[in-house]
C-alpha positions in Angstrom: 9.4 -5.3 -58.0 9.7 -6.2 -61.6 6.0 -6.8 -63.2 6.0 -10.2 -65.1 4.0 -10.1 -68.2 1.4 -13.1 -67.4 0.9 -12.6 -63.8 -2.0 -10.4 -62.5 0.2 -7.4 -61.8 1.5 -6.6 -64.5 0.7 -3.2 -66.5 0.8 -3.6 -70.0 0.6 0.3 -70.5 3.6 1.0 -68.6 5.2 -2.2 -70.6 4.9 -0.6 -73.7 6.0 2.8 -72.6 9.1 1.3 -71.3 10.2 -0.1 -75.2 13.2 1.2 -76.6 14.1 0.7 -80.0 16.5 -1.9 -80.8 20.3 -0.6 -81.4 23.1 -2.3 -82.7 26.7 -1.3 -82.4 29.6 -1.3 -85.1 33.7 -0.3 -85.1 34.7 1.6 -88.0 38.2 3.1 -88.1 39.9 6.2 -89.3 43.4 4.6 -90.4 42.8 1.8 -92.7 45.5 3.1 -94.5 47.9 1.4 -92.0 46.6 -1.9 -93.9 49.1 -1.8 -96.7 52.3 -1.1 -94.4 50.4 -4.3 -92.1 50.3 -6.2 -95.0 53.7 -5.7 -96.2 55.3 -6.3 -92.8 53.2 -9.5 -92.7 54.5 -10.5 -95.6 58.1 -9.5 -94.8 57.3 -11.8 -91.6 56.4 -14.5 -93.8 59.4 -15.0 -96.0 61.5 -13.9 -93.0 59.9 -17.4 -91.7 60.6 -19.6 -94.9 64.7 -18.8 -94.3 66.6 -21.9 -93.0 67.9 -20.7 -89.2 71.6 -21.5 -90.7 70.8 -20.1 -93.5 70.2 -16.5 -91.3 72.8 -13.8 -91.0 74.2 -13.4 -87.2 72.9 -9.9 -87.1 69.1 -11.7 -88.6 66.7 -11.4 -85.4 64.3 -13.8 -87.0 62.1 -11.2 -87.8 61.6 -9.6 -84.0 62.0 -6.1 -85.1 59.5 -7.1 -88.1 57.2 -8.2 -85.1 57.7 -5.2 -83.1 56.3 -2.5 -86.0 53.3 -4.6 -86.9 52.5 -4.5 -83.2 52.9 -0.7 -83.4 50.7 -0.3 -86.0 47.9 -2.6 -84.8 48.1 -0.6 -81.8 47.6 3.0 -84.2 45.0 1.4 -85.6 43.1 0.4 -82.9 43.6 3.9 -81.5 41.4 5.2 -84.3 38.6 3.1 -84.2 35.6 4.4 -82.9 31.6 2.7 -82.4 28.7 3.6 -83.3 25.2 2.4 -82.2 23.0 2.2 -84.9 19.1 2.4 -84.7 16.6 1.9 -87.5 13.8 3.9 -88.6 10.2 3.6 -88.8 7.6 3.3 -92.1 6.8 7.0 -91.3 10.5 8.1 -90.9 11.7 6.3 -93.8 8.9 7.2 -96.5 9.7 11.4 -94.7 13.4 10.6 -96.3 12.0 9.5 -99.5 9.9 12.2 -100.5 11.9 14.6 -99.5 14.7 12.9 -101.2 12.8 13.1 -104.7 11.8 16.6 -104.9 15.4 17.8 -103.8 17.1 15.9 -106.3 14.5 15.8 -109.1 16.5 17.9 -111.4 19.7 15.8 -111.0 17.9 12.7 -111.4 16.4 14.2 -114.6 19.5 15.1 -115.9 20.9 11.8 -114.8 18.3 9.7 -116.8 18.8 12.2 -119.6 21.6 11.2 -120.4 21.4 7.5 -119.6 18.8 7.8 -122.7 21.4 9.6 -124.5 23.7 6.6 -124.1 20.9 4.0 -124.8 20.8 5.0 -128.2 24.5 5.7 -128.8 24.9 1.8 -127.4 21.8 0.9 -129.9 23.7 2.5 -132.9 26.8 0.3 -131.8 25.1 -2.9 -131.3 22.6 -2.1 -134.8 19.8 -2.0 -132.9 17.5 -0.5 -134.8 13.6 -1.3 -134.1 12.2 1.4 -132.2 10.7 -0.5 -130.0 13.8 -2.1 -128.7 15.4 1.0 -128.6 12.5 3.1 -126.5 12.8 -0.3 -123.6 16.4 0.1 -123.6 16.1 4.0 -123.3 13.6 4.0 -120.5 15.4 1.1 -118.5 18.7 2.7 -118.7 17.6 6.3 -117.8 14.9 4.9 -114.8 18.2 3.1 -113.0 20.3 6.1 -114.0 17.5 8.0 -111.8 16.8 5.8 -109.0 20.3 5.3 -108.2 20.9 9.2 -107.6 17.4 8.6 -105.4 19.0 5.4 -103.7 22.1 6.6 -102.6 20.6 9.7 -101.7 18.2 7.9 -99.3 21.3 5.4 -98.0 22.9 8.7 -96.6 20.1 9.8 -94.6 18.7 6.6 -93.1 22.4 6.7 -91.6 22.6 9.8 -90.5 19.0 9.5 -88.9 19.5 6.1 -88.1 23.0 6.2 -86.2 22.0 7.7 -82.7 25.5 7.5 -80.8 28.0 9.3 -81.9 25.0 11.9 -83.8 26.0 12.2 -87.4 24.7 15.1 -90.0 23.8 14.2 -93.1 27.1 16.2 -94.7 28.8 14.2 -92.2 27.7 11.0 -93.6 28.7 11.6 -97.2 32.2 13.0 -96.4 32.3 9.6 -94.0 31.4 7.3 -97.6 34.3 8.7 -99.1 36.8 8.7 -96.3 36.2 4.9 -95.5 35.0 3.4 -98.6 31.6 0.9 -99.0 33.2 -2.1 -96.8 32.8 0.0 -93.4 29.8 2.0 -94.5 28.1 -1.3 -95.4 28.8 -2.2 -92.0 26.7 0.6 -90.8 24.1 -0.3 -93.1 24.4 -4.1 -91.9 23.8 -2.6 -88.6 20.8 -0.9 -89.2 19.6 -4.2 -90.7 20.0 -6.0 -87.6 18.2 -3.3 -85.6 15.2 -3.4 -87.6 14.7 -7.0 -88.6 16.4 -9.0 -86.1 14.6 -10.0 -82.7 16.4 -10.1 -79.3 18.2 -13.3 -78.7 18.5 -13.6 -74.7 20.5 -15.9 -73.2 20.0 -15.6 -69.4 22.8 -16.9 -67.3 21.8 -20.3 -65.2 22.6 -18.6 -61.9 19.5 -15.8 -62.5 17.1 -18.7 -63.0 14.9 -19.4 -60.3 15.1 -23.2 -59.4 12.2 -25.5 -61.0 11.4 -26.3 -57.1 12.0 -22.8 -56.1 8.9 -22.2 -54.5 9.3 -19.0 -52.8 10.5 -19.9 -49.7 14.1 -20.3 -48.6 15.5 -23.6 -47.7 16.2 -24.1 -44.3 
């Protein structure tokens, strides 16, 4: 029998031993390239629709054949979809990927801000900026973004790679994934893992697994 949190039975050890994290799911697909050829055909269908029908050639099929390839290549594209179930990560987990983020790349991000200084004061010298003052902010503000986006994308690639838990990704996985399938379907893994770790189970139970407001137990004769 299932214990009921409220009633006198019920264990809330066992309860919390029983969590699981919360895990989303997402479609990406491997053949977005189809898209162009989909959206020529589509277009093809359109103008193929705009032709008066006496207008149309006795051999014109009214764009059937048309019809037919798109259908083809939705089908190829569904074929190469896949879905992956997406977790998130705790404080611990995520401040692990941090650190160790930082001191790997310190000496890119160095060289990164380096030169973001570097072109601070080439743009100064453009723009006749000349205060020193203005020219230090403008220094430190370009190279500390210049920095923390080699830290931030950095840390993007390994909270998916730890985060997505079905199909198991590495983290060398991840990056040649970012530039097979561009932002738009990584961002949907990223979306995912928002979901997982800030959104709260929505549960809609169907009517027929509710017990009756006068259910009282006992069966009806």
């Amino acid at each position: 029998m299932t214990e009921t949190p409220g009633t006198d039975d019920f264990n809330l050890d066992n309860w919390l031993d029983g969590i699981q994290r919360t895990e989303r799911s997402v479609t990406l697909y491997a053949r977005p390239d189809l898209l162009a050829d989909i959206d020529e055909l589509e277009a093809q269908l359109r103008t193929a629709a705009e032709v008066h029908e006496e207008d149309r050639s006795l051999s014109d099929d009214g764009g059937a054949k048309i019809q037919q390839r798109l259908d083809a290549l939705y089908i190829d594209l569904d074929a190469s979809k896949r879905i992956f179930r997406v977790s998130f990560l705790d404080d611990e987990e995520q401040q692990a990927i941090e650190v160790a983020v930082k001191a790997e790349l310190k000496d890119e991000a160095d060289k990164a801000a380096a030169e973001a200084r570097k072109e601070a004061k080439e743009k100064c010298k453009r723009l006749e900026i000349t205060q020193p003052n203005d020219i230090n902010s403008l220094a430190r503000t370009m190279a500390n973004t210049a920095a923390e986006k080699i830290f931030e994308r950095e840390v993007s690639i390994r909270t998916i790679a730890a985060a997505v838990v079905s199909p198991k990704l590495t983290v060398g996985q991840v990056r040649k994934l970012c530039t097979k399938v561009g932002d738009a379907q990584i961002r949907l893994l990223s979306m995912a893992y928002t979901r997982a770790s800030n959104e709260a189970p929505q549960v809609t139970v169907p009517k027929s697994s509710k017990p009756s407001p006068t259910d009282d137990g006992h069966t009806s004769s």
